[in-house]
C-alpha positions as CSV (number, residue, x, y, z in Angstrom):
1,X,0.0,0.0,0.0
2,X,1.3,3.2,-1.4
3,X,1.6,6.0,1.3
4,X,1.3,10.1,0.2
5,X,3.5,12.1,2.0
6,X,2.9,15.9,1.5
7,X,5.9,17.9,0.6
8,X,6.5,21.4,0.2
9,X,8.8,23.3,-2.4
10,X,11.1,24.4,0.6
11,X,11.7,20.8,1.4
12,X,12.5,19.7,-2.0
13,X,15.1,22.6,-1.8
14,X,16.4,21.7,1.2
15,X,16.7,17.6,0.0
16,X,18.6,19.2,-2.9
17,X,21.4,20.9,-0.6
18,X,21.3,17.7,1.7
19,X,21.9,15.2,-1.5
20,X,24.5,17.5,-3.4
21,X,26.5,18.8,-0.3
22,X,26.7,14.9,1.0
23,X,28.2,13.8,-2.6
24,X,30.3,16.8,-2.8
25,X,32.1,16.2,0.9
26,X,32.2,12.5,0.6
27,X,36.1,12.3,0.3
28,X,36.4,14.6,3.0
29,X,35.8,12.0,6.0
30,X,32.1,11.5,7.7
31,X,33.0,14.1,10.6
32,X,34.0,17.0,7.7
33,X,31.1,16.1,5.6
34,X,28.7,16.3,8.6
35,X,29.5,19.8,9.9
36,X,29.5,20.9,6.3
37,X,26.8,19.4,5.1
38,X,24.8,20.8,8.0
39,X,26.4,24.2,7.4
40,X,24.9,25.0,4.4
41,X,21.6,22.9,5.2
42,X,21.3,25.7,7.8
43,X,22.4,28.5,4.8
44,X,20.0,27.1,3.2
45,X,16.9,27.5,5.4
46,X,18.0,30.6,6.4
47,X,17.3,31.8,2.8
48,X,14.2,30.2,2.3
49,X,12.5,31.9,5.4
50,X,14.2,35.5,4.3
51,X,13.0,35.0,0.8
52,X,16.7,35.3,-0.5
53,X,16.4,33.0,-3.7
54,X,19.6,34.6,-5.9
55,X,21.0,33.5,-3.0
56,X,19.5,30.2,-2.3
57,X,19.7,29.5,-6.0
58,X,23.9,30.4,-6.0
59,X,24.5,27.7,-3.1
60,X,22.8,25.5,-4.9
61,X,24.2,25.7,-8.3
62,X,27.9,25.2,-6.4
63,X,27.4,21.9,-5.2
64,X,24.9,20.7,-8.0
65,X,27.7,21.8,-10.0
66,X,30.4,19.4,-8.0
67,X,28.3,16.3,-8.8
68,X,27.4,16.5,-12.3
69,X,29.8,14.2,-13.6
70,X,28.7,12.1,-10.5
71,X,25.4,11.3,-10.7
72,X,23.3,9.9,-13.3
73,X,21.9,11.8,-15.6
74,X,17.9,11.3,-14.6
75,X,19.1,12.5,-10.8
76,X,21.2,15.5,-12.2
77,X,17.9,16.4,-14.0
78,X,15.9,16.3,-11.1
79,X,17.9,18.3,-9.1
80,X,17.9,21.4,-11.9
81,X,14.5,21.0,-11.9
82,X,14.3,22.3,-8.4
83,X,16.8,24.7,-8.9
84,X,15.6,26.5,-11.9
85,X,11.5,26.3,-10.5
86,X,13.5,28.8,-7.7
87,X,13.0,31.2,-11.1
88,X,9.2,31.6,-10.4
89,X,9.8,33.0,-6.6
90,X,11.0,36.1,-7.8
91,X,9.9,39.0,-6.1
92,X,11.6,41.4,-9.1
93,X,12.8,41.6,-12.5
94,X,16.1,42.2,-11.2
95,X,16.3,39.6,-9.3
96,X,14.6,37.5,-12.0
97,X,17.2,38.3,-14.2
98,X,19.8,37.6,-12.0
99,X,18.6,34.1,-11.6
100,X,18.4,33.5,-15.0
101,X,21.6,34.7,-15.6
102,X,23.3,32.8,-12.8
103,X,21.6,29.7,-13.4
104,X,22.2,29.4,-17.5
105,X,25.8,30.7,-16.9
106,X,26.9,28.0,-14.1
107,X,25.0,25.3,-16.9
108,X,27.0,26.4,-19.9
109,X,30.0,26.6,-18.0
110,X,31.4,23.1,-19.2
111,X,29.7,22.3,-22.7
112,X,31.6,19.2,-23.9
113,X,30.1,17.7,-20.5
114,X,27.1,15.6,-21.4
115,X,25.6,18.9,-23.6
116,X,22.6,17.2,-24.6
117,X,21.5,17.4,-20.6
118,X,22.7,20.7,-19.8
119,X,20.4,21.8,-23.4
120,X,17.2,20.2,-22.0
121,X,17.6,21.6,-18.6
122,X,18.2,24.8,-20.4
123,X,14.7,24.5,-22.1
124,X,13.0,23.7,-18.8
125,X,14.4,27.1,-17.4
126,X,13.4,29.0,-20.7
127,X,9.9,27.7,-20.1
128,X,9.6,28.6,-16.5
129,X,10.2,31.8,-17.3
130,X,7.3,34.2,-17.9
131,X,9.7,37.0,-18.8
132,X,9.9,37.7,-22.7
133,X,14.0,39.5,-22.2
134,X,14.9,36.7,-19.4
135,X,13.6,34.0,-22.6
136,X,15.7,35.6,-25.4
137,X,18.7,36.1,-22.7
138,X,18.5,31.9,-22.1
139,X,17.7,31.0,-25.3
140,X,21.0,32.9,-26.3
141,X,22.7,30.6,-23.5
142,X,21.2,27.2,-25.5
143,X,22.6,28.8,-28.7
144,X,26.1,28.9,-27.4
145,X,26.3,25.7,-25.6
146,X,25.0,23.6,-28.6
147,X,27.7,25.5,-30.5
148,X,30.5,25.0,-27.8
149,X,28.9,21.5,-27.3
150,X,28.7,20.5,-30.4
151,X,25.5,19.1,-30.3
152,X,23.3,21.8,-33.0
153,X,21.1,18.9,-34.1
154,X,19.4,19.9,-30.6
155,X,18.9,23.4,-31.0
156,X,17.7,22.9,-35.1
157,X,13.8,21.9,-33.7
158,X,13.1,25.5,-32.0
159,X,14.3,27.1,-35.3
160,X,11.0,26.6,-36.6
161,X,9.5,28.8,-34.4
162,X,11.6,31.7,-34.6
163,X,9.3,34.1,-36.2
164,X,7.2,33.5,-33.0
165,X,9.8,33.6,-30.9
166,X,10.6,37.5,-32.4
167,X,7.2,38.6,-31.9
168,X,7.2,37.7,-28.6
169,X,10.6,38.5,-27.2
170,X,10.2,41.9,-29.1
171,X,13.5,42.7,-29.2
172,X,15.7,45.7,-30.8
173,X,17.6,45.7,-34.0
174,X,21.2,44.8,-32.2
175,X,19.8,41.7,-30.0
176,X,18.5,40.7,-33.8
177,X,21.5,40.7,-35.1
178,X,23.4,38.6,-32.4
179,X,20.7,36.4,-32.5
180,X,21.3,35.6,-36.1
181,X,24.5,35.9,-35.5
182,X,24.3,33.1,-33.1
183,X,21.8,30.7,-35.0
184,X,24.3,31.2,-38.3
185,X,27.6,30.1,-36.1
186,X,25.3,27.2,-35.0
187,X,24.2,25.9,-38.4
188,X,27.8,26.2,-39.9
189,X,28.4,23.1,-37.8
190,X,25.7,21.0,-39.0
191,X,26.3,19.6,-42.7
192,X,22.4,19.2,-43.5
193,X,21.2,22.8,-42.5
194,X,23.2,24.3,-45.6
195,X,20.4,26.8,-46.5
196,X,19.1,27.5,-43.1
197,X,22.6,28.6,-42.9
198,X,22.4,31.0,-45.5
199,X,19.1,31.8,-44.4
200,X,20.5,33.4,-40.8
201,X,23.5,34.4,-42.4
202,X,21.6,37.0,-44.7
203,X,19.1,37.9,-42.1
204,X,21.7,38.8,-39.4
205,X,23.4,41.2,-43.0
206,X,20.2,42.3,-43.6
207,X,19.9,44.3,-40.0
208,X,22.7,46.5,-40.7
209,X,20.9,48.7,-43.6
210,X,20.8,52.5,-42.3
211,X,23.9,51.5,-40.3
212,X,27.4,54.0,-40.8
213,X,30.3,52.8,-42.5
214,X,32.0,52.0,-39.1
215,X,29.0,49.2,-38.1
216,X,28.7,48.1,-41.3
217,X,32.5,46.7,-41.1
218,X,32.0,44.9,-38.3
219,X,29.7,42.4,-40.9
220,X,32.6,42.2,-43.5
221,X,34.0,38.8,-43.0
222,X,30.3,37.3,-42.5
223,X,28.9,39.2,-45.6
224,X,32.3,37.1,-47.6
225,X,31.0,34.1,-45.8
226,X,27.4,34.4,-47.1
227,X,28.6,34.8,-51.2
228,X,30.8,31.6,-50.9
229,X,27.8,29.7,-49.6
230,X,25.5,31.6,-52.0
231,X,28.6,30.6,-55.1
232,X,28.9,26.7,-53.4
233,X,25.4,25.7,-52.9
234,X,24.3,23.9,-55.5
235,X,20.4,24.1,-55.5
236,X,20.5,28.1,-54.6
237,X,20.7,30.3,-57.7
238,X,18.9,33.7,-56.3
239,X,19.5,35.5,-53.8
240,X,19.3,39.5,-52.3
241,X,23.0,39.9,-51.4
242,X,23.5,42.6,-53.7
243,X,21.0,44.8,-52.4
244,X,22.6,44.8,-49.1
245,X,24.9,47.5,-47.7
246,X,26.5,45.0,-45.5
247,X,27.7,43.3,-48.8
248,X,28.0,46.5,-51.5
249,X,31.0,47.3,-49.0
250,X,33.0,45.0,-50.1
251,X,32.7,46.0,-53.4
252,X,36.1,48.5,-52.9
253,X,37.2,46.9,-49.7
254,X,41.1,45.7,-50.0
255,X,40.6,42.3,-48.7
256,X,37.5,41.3,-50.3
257,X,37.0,43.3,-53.1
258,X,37.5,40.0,-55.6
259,X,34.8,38.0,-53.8
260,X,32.6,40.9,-54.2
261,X,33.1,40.2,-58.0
262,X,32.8,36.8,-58.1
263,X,29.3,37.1,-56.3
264,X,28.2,39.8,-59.5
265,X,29.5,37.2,-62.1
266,X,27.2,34.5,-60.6
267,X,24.3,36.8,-60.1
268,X,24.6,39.1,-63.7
269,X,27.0,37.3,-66.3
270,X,27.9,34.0,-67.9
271,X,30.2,31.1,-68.1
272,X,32.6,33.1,-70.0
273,X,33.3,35.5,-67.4
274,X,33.6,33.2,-64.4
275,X,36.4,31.4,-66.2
276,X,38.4,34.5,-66.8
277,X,37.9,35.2,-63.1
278,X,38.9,31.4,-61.8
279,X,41.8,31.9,-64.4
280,X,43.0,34.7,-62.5
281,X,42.3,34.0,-58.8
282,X,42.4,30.2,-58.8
283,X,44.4,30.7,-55.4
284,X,41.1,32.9,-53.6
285,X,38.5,30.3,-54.8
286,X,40.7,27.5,-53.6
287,X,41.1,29.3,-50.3
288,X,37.5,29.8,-49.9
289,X,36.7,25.5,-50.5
290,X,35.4,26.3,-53.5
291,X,35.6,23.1,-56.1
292,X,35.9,24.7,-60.0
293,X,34.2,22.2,-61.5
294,X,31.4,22.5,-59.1
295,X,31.5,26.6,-59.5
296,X,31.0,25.5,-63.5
297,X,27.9,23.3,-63.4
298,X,26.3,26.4,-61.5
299,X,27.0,28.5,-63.9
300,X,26.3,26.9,-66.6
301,X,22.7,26.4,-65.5
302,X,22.9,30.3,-64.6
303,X,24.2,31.1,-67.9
304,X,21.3,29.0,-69.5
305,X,18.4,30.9,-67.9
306,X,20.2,34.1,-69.0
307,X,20.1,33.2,-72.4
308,X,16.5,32.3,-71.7
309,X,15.7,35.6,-70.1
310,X,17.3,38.3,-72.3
311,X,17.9,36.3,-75.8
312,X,15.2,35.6,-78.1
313,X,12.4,32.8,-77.0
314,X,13.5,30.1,-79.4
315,X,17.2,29.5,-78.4
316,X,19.5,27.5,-81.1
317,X,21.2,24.5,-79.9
318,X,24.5,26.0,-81.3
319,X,24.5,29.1,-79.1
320,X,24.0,27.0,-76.2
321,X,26.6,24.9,-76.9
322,X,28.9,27.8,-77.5
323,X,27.4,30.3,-74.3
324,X,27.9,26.8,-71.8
325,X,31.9,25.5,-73.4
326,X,30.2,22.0,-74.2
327,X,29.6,19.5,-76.7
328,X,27.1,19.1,-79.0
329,X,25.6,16.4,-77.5
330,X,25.4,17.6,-73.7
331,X,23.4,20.2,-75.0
332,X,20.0,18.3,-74.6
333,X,21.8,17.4,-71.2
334,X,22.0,20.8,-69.3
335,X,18.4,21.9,-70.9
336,X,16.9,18.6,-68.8
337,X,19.0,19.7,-65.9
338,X,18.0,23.3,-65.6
339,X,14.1,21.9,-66.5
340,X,15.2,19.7,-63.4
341,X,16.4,22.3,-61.0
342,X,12.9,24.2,-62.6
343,X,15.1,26.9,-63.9
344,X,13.3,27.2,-66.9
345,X,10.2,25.8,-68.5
346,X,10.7,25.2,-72.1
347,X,10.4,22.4,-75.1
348,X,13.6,21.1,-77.2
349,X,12.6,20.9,-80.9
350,X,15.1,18.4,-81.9
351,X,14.2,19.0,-85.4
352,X,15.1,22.6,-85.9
353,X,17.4,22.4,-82.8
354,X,16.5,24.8,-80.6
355,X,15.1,25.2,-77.7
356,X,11.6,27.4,-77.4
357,X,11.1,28.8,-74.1
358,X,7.8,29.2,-72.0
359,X,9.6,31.0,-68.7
360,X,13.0,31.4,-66.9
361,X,12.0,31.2,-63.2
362,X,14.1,33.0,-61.0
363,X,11.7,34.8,-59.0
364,X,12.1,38.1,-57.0
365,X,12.6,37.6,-53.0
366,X,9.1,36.7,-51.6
367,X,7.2,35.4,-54.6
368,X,6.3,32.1,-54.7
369,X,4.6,32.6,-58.6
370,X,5.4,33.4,-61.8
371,X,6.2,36.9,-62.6
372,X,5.2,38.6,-66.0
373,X,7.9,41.0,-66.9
374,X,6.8,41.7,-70.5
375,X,3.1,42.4,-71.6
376,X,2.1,43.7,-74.5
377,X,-1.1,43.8,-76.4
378,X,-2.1,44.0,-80.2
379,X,-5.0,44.0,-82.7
380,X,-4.5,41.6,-85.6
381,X,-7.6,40.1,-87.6
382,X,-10.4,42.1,-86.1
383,X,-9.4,40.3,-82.5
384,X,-7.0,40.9,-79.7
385,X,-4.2,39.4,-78.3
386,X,-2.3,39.3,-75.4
387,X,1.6,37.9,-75.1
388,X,3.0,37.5,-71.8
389,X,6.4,36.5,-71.7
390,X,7.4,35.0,-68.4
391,X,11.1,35.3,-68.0
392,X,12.7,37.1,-64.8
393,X,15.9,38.8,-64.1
394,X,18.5,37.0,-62.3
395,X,19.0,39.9,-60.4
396,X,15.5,41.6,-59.1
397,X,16.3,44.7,-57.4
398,X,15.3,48.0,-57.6
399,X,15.7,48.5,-61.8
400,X,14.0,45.5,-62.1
401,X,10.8,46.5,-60.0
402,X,10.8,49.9,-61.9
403,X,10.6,48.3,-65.0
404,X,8.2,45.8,-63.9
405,X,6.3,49.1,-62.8
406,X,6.4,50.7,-66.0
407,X,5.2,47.7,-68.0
408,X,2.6,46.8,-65.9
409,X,1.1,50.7,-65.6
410,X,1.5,50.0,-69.9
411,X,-0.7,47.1,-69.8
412,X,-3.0,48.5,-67.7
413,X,-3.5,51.2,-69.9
414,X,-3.6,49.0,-72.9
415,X,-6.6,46.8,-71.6
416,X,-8.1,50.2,-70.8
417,X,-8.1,50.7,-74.7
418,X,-9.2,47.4,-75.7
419,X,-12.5,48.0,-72.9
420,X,-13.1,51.1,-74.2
421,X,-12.5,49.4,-78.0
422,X,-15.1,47.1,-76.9
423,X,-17.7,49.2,-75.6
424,X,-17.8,51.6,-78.5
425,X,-18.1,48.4,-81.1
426,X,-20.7,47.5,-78.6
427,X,-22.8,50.8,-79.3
428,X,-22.5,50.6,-83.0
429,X,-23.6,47.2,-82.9
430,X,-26.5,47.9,-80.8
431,X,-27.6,51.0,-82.9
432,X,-27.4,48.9,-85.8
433,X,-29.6,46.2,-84.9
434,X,-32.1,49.1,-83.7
435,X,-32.1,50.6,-86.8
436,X,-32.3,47.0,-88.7
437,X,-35.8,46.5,-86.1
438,X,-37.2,49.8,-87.7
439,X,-36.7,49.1,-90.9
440,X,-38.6,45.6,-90.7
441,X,-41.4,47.1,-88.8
């Protein structure tokens, strides 16, 4: 028969001390570890009935801290637990903070010792906390200790709720940017999280536009970093990088003025002129990991939706061959594989040998359709028709949207003329059927 014994929060605090002090003074000798284990059992009540918990919680943390490699791993939990629920007696923010502080800081202190614990009883602390700042300011904590502990494929399942996460911290622009900061450093390590990677990387670049030249340098080296993963990925062929401020400094910097240009080569030009860069800084890309032939497939497929953008919409086999250095049988090869990577959407007549294209489909940031680029609308045979050629820029930035602007306020006033067209046929047609009714009356 199971017995209930009622316990209160005090006395689980107080079984804490007893069972981490005892473990911590066992070597000492049983007449030691008595006196000292009743020391801070004593300490420890004395802060419970004055309400000190930073103080309770610091005499904790040292001996729990003494045992962890001691004790299994379902005990060290336990005792955490207790420890970090101190966190909801706080009788101020202040104090609050200071708990939080005190208690992820003496957790993180040795990440390569079991990490995977020391994350989860990070988490239970984070949700304890009612505090949006004290959250962020322990979620910052998990960040660094799966990066110290080596352990990211922990930390990879809360990533999905970051956008929740920012609403409700509500955090300023320079807590953003370590944040991202942060998550980037922590995906670097993990080999499957490429473009989540890139992802952070861009977002933490993207908080320094409106900055002055002296902030903006502090994001040099990671704005290099994000155009080598942009040039190496293999599936990622748009990006905003060039629009940034964090990146356009590079453009005359000293050190990385030539990765500046590689990233305008694989965002605005063709095969041709990557090769006369690699030809010339073979040492740079080598020094960055970047594999040649891997930086050629890419731009290859790059240089085929150019060609499918700004040349005509029936492309001949021959200038493909010529535009992409191949033969003229891996021409059919690189159409399937940019049709593949749904690049472009298009039909190889094999007869003629070309290739007619329906749409290039690099879309602007944030648009998960098809944008029309080029409208235009004509009168042939008594009937209208409109041709909507669906091909994108490689680069969408601010000409781009201009021109997008311009064509668009053309069509609109195009189908304004073919209503209007319409409606005036429509009156003539009307007044001639009239006129037909009072003849046959």
């Amino acid at each position: 028969m199971a017995t209930i014994v009622q316990t209160s929060e005090e006395d689980a605090a107080l079984t804490v001390v007893r069972f981490a002090s005892e473990l911590a003074w066992a070597d000492a000798g049983s007449e030691a570890a008595e006196a000292q284990v009743n020391r801070l059992c004593v300490e420890a009540q004395e802060c419970i009935v004055m309400g000190r918990w930073l103080d309770l919680a610091s005499l904790m943390l040292t001996s729990a801290d003494l045992i962890f490699s001691k004790v299994s791993e379902k005990d060290m939990e336990c005792v955490f637990t207790v420890i970090c629920n101190l966190v909801t007696k706080s009788g101020s923010q202040k104090e609050l903070f200071e708990m939080a502080e005190l208690i992820s800081s003496k957790i993180g202190q040795q990440p390569n010792d079991k990490p995977a614990l020391r994350l989860k009883i990070l988490f239970n602390l984070y949700n304890l906390l009612e505090d949006p700042y004290c959250r962020f300011h322990v979620y910052m904590k998990a960040l660094d200790l799966a990066l110290k502990g080596k352990v990211p494929e922990y930390i990879l399942p809360s990533l999905k709720k970051m956008e929740s996460f920012l609403r409700e911290w509500n955090i300023g622009i320079v807590e953003q940017r370590q944040l991202f900061l942060a998550v980037a450093n922590v995906l670097k390590e993990s080999k499957s999280a490429a473009n989540d990677y890139f992802k952070f990387l861009t977002k933490y670049l993207a908080t320094f536009s409106g900055e002055d030249a002296h902030t903006l340098s502090e994001a040099k080296e990671e704005a290099a970093h994000a155009i080598v993963e942009f040039v190496r990925a293999p599936n990622m062929f748009k990006c905003d990088l060039l629009d940034m401020p964090a990146v356009g400094q590079l453009e005359n910097d000293a050190k990385y003025s030539l990765v500046y240009q590689l990233l305008k080569i694989f965002l605005a030009q063709r095969l041709d002129a990557y090769l006369e860069f690699q030809a010339a800084n073979s040492t740079l890309l080598k020094s960055y990991g970047l594999v040649h032939e891997d930086c050629i497939a890419k731009m290859r497929l790059l240089s085929l939706v150019d060609l499918g953008s700004k040349e005509s919409a029936r492309i001949p086999y021959a200038l493909i061959r010529d535009t992409l250095r191949i033969n003229d049988d891996e021409v059919e090869l690189w159409v399937v594989k940019a049709i593949a990577s749904k690049l472009i959407d298009c039909k190889m007549d094999q007869m003629n040998e070309v290739v007619v294209v329906r749409c290039a489909r690099l879309y602007p940031h944030g648009c998960n359709s098809l944008f029309l680029v080029s409208l235009s609308l004509f009168r042939t045979n008594s009937f209208w028709m409109l041709v909507c050629s669906r091909c994108t820029e490689r680069v969408f930035g601010q000409y781009q949207w201009e021109t997008l602007r311009t064509k668009l306020a053309t069509w609109r006033g195009n189908i304004a003329n073919v209503i209007g067209t319409i409606r005036a046929n429509k009156i003539v047609d009307d007044g001639s059927q009239a006129v037909q009714g009072l003849a046959i009356r």
